[in-house]
C-alpha positions, 0 to 999 in steps of 0.5 A: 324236189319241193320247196321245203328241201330246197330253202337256203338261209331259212327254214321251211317253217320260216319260209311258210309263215313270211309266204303267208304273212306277205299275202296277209299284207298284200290283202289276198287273206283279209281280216275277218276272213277264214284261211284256206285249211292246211292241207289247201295252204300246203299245196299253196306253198310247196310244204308239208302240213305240218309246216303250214301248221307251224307257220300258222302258230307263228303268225298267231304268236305275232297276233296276226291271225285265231285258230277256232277249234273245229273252225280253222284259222282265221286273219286277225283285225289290229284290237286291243288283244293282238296290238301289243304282238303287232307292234313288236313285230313292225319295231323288230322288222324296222329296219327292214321295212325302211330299206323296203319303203327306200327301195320303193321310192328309189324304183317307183318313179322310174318304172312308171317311166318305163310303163309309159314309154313301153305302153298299156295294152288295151286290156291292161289300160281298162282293167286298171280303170275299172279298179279305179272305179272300185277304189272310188266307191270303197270306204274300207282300208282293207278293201281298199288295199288289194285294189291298189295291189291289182292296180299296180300290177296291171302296170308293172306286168306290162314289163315282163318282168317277173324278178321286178314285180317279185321285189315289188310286191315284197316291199309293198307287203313290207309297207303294208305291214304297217298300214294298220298304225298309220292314220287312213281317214277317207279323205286319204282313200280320195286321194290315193285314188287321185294320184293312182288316176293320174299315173294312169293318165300320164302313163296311157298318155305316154308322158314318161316325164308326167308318169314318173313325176306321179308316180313319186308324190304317190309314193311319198306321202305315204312313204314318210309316214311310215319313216316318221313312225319307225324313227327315234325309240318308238314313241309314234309307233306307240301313239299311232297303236293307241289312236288306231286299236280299241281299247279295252276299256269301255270308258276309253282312257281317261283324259290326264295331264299332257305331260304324264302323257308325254312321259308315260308314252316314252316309257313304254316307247323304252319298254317296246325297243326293249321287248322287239330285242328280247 
C-alpha cells in the first residue's frame, strides 16, 4: 500500500508538502536551488504527481519555493515578494514550533549525555570533526545549516534510535523554519562552531556531565530567540522580517520619527495576527 492511501489525520497532499517543507528547513533543498521534478519527488515520498504537484502549489502560496515554466520549481530565498507569506506562515505555526523549541531543549541535554555515556565509534567521531572543519570555513547561513543537521546525526545515530532521531529532526525542521528572521552575523556562525566543538569534545572524552552541559548553552541561545520572536502580538517577528528581507524600494525606508515607527510596527503586528487566522 503506498503512502497516500494509508495517511490518518491528514491528506496525502498535506502530508507531501509538510515532507517537503521539513527537508526545505533542514537544508536538504537549499535556496536557489532547482527541486527534483515531480515524477522524482513522487518516488521520494510514497505519492502520486498529482499530489507532488499540489504539494508544491502549496509551498509556493507560503512563499517557499517559484515554479519557472519549462523549468521546474525552484526553493525560494526570504525577499520582499515572499516575506509577507512566510511570515504568516511561522505566526500561524507558532505555537507549534514553541512546543518544538521546549521540547528541544527538554531532550537535548540528556541525550548528549547518553551519546557520552554510549560512545563515538571512530567513524562517527571523525566525520563529525571533519564537518567541523566545514563549518569553521563557511560564512553562508544556508550552507551553514545542514553541517549542523549531519553534525548532529552523527551523534544521535550512535543511539540506534530511530523513533528519537525522527522527533529530532521534526523540532529542529520546526526551528529552522524560522532561522530566516533571526539575526545570524558571522560572529554567530563562530560560535555555534564553538559549542558544536565542545560537545564533541566532552561527548569522545565520555564526560557526560560536560556533554549535557554543552549541549544546553547550545541549545538556548538560539532557543530564546526564536520564543522572544514568536511571543506577545508579532511585533519582533514584524521587526525581524524588515531587518532581514530586502525591500523593494531602492532608497531603503526613510528614516521617520521613532515613535511612528513604534506605532506603525504595532499595527501591522495586529494586522499579521489578524491575516495568520484568516
Amino acid at each position: 500500500m503506498s503512502r497516500e492511501n494509508a495517511f490518518r489525520g491528514s491528506t496525502a497532499v498535506e502530508h507531501a508538502s509538510n515532507q517537503l517543507v521539513q527537508m526545505i528547513n533542514l537544508g536538504e533543498f537549499r535556496p536557489g536551488r532547482r527541486l527534483p521534478t515531480a515524477d522524482e519527488l513522487a518516488h521520494l515520498l510514497g505519492v502520486s504527481r498529482p499530489i507532488v504537484l499540489q504539494a508544491l502549489r502549496v509551498l509556493k502560496d507560503r512563499g517557499l519555493v517559484s515554479v519557472r515554466r519549462g523549468s521546474g520549481a525552484w526553493v525560494s530565498a526570504l525577499s520582499a515578494d515572499n516575506r509577507d507569506a512566510r511570515r504568516a506562515q511561522v505566526w500561524r505555526d507558532r505555537s507549534e514550533i514553541l512546543q518544538m523549541v521546549a521540547l528541544r531543549e527538554m531532550l537535548e541535554a540528556g541525550i548528549a549525555r547518553r551519546i557520552a555515556i554510549v560512545g563515538l565509534s571512530d567513524s562517527a567521531r571523525d566525520s563529525a570533526r571533519s564537518l567541523l572543519e566545514e563549518m569553521r570555513v563557511t560564512e553562508d547561513p544556508d550552507a551553514y545549516l545542514p553541517l549542523d543537521i549531519a553534525f548532529h546525526g552523527h551523534l544521535t545515530g550512535t543511539l540506534r534510535m530511530p523513533l528519537l532521531e525522527d522527533l529530532l529532526r521534526q523540532a529542529r525542521a520546526r526551528a529552522a523554519a524560522v532561522v530566516d528572521f533571526l539575526p545570524y552575523p558571522q560572529t554567530r556562525l563562530a560560535r555555534a562552531t564553538d559549542e558544536h566543538e565542545r560537545l564533541l569534545d566532552a561527548v569522545v572524552a565520555r564526560d557526560p556531565a560536560a556533554a549535557a552541559e554543552a549541549a544546553g548553552a547550545h541549545i538556548n541561545g538560539s532557543a530564546q530567540q526564536i520564543v522572544n520572536l514568536l511571543s506577545g502580538d508579532g511585533t519582533e517577528l514584524l521587526r525581524a522580517t524588515a531587518a532581514t528581507a530586502p525591500s523593494n524600494d531602492a532608497d531603503g525606508p526613510a528614516a521617520g520619527d521613532a515613535h511612528d515607527d513604534r506605532v506603525a510596527s504595532v499595527e501591522a503586528a495586529r494586522h499579521l495576527g489578524a491575516h495568520a487566522h484568516a
